[in-house]
VOGUTI-838368 format. One record per atom (N, C-alpha, C): x negated, y negated, z negated; atom name; residue in one letter. Coordinates in steps of 0.05 Angstrom, whole numbers. Example, Ala and Ser with C-alpha at 12.3 -4.5 7.8 and 13.67 -1.06 7.14 Angstrom:
<rs>
@X=-264 Y=114 Z=-156 atom=N rest=A .
@X=-246 Y=90 Z=-156 atom=CA rest=A .
@X=-264 Y=66 Z=-156 atom=C rest=A .
@X=-257 Y=45 Z=-142 atom=N rest=S .
@X=-273 Y=21 Z=-143 atom=CA rest=S .
@X=-258 Y=-1 Z=-157 atom=C rest=S .
</rs>
This chain:
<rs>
@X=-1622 Y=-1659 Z=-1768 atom=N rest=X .
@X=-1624 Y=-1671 Z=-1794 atom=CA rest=X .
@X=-1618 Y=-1651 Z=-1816 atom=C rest=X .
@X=-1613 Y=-1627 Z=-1813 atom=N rest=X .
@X=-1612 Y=-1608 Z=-1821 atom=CA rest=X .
@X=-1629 Y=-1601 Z=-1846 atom=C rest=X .
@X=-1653 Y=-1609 Z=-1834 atom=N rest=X .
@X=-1679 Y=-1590 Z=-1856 atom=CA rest=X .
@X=-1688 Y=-1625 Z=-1871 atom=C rest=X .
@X=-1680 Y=-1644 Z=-1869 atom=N rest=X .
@X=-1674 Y=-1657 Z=-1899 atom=CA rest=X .
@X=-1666 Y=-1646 Z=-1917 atom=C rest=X .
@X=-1641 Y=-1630 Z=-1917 atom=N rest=X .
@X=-1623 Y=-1618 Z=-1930 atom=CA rest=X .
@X=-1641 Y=-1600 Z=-1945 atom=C rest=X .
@X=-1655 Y=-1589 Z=-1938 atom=N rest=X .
@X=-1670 Y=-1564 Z=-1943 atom=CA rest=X .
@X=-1702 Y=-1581 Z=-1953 atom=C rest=X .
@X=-1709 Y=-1602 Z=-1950 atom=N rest=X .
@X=-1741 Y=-1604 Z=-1946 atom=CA rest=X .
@X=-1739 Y=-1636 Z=-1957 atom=C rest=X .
@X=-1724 Y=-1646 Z=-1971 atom=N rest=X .
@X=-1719 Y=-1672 Z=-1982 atom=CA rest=X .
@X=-1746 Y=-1680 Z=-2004 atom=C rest=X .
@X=-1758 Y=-1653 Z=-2017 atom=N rest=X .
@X=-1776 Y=-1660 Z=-2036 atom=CA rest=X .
@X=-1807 Y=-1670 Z=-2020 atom=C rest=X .
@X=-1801 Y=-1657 Z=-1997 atom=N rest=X .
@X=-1826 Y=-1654 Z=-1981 atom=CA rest=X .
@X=-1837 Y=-1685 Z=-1979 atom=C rest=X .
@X=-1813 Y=-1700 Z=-1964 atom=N rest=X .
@X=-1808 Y=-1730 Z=-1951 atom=CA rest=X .
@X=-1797 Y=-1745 Z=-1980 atom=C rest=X .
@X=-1804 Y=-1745 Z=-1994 atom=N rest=X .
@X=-1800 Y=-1758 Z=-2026 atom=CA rest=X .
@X=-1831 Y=-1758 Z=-2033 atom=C rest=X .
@X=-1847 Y=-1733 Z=-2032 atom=N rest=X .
@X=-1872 Y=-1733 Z=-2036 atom=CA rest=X .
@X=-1887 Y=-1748 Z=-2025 atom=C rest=X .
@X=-1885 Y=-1744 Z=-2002 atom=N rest=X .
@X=-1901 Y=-1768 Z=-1981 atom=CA rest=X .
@X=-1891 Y=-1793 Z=-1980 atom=C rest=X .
@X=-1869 Y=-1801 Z=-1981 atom=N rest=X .
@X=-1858 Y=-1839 Z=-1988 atom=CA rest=X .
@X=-1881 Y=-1845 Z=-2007 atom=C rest=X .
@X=-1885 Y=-1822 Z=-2039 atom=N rest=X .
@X=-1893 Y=-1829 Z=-2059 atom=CA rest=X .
@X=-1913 Y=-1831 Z=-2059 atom=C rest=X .
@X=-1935 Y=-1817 Z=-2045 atom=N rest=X .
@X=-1957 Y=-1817 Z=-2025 atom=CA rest=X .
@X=-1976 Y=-1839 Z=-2014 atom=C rest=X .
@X=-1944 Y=-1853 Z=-1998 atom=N rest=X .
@X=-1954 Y=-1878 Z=-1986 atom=CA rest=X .
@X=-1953 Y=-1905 Z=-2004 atom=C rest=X .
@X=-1933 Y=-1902 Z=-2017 atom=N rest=X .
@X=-1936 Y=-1920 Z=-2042 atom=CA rest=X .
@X=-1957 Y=-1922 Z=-2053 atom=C rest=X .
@X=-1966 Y=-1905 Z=-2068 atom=N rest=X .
@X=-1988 Y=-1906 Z=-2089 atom=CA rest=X .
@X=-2006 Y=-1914 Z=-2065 atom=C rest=X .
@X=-2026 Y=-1900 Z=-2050 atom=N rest=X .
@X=-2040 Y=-1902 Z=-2024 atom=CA rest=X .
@X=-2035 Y=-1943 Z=-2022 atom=C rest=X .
@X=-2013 Y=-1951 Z=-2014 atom=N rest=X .
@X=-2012 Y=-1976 Z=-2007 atom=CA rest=X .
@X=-2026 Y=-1996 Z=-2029 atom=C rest=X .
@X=-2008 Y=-1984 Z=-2055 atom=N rest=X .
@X=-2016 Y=-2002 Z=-2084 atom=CA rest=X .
@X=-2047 Y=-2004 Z=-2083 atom=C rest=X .
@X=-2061 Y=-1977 Z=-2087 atom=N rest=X .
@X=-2085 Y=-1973 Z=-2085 atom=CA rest=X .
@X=-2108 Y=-1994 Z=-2062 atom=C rest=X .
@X=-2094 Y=-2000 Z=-2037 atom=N rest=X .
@X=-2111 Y=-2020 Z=-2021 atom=CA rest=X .
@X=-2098 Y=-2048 Z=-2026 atom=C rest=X .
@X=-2083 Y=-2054 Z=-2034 atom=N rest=X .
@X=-2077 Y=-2075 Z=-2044 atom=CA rest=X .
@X=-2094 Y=-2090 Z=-2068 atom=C rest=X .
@X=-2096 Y=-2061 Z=-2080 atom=N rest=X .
@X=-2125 Y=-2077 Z=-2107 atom=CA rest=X .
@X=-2145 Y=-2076 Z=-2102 atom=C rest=X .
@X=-2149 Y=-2069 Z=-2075 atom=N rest=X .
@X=-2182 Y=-2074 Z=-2070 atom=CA rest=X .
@X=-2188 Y=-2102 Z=-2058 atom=C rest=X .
@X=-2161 Y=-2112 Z=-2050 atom=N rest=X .
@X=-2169 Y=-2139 Z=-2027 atom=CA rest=X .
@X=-2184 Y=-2161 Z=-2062 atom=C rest=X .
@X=-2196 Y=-2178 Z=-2050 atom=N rest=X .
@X=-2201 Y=-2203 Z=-2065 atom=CA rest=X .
@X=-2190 Y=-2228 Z=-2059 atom=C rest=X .
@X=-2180 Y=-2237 Z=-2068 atom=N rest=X .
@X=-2159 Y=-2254 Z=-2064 atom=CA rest=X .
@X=-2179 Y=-2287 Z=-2058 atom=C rest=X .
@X=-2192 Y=-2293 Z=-2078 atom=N rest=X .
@X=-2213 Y=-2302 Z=-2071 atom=CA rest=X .
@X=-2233 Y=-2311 Z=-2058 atom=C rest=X .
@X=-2241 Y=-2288 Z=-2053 atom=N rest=X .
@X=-2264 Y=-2282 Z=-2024 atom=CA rest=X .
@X=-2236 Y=-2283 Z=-2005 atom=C rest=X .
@X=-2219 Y=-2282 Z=-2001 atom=N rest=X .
@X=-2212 Y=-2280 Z=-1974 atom=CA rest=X .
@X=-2189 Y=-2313 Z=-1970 atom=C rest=X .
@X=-2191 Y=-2321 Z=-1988 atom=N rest=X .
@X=-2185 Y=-2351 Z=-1988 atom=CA rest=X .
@X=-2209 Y=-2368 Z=-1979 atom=C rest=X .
@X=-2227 Y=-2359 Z=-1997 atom=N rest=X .
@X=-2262 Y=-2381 Z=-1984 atom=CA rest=X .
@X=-2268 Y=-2379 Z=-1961 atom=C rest=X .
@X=-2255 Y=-2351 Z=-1937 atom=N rest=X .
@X=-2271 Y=-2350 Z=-1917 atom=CA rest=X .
@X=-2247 Y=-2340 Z=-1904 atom=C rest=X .
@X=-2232 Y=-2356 Z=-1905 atom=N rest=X .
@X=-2203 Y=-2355 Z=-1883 atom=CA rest=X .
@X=-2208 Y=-2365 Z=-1860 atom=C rest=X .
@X=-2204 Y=-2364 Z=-1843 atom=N rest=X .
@X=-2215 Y=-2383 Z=-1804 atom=CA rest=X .
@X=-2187 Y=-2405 Z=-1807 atom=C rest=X .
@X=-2187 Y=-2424 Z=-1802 atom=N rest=X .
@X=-2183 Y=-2440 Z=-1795 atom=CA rest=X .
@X=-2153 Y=-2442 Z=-1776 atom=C rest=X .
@X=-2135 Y=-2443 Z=-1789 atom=N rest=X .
@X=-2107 Y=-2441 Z=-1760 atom=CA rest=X .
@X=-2099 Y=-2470 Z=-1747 atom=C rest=X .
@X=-2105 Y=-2458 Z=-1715 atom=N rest=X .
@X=-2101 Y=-2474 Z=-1700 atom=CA rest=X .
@X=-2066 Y=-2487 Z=-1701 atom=C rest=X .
@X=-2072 Y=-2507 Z=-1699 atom=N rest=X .
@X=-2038 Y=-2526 Z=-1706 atom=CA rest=X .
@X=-2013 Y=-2513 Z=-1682 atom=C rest=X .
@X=-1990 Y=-2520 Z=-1697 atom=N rest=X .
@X=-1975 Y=-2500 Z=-1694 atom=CA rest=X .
@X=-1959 Y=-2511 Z=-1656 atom=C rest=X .
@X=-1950 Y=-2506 Z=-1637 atom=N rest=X .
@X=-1942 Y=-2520 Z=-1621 atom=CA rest=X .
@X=-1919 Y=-2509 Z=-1618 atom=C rest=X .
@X=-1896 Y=-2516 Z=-1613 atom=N rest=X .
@X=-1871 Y=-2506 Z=-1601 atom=CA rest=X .
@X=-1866 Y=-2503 Z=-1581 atom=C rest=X .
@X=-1841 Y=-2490 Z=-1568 atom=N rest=X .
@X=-1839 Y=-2482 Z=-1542 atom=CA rest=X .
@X=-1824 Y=-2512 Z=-1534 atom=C rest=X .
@X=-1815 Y=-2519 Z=-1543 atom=N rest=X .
@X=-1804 Y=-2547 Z=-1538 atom=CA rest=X .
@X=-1822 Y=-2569 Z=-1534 atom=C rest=X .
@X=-1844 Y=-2564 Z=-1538 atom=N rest=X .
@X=-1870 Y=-2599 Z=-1535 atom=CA rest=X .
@X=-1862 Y=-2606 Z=-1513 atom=C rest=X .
@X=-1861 Y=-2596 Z=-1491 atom=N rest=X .
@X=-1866 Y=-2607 Z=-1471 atom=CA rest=X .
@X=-1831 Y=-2625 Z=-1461 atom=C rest=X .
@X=-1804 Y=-2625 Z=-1483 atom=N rest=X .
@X=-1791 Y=-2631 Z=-1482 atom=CA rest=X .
@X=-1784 Y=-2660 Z=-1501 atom=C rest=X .
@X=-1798 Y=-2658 Z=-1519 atom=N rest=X .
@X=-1796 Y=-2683 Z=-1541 atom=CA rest=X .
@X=-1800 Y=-2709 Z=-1534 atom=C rest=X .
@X=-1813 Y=-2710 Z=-1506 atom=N rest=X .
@X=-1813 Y=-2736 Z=-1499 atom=CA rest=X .
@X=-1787 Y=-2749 Z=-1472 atom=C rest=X .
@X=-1767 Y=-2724 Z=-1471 atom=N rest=X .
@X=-1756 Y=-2731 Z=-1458 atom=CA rest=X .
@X=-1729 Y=-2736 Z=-1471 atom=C rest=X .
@X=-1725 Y=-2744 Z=-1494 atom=N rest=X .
@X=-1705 Y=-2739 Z=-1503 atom=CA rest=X .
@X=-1664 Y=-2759 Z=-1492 atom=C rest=X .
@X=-1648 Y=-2745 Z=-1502 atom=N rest=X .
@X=-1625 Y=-2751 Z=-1479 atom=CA rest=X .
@X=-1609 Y=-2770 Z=-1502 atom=C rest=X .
@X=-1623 Y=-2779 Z=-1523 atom=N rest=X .
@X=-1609 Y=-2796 Z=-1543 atom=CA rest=X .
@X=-1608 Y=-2834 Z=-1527 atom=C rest=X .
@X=-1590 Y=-2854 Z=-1530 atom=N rest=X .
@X=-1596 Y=-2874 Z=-1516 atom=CA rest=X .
@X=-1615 Y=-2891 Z=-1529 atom=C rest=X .
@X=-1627 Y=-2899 Z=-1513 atom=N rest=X .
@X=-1660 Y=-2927 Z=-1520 atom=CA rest=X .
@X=-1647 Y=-2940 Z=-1545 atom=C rest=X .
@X=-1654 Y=-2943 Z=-1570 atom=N rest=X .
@X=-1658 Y=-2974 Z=-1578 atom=CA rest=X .
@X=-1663 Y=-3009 Z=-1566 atom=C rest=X .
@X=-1645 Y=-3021 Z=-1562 atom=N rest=X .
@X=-1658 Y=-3043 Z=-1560 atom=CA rest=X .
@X=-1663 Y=-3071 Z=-1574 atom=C rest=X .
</rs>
């Protein structure tokens, strides 16, 4: 970890790099267009379904 010490501007450059770079594809998406033609999410299931019908609370009667 040495040549941080020495090379800190280097790895400051490139963070700043990826920032801008990120900002930059971020304004290309369309927010829009990619709402109108979203697929469809299949409903959510838990790892528990297969437990909900067994539940250990006592009957109503």
């Amino acid at each position: 970890m040495e040549w941080i010490k020495d090379y800190w501007w280097i790895v400051l450059i490139i963070l700043v790099g990826m920032l801008i770079s990120g900002i930059k594809e971020l304004n290309r998406v369309d927010v829009k267009k990619f709402l109108k033609d979203k697929p469809e999410i299949p409903p959510h299931r838990d790892n528990n379904a297969e437990w909900d019908n067994d539940d250990d609370w006592p009957k109503k009667k």
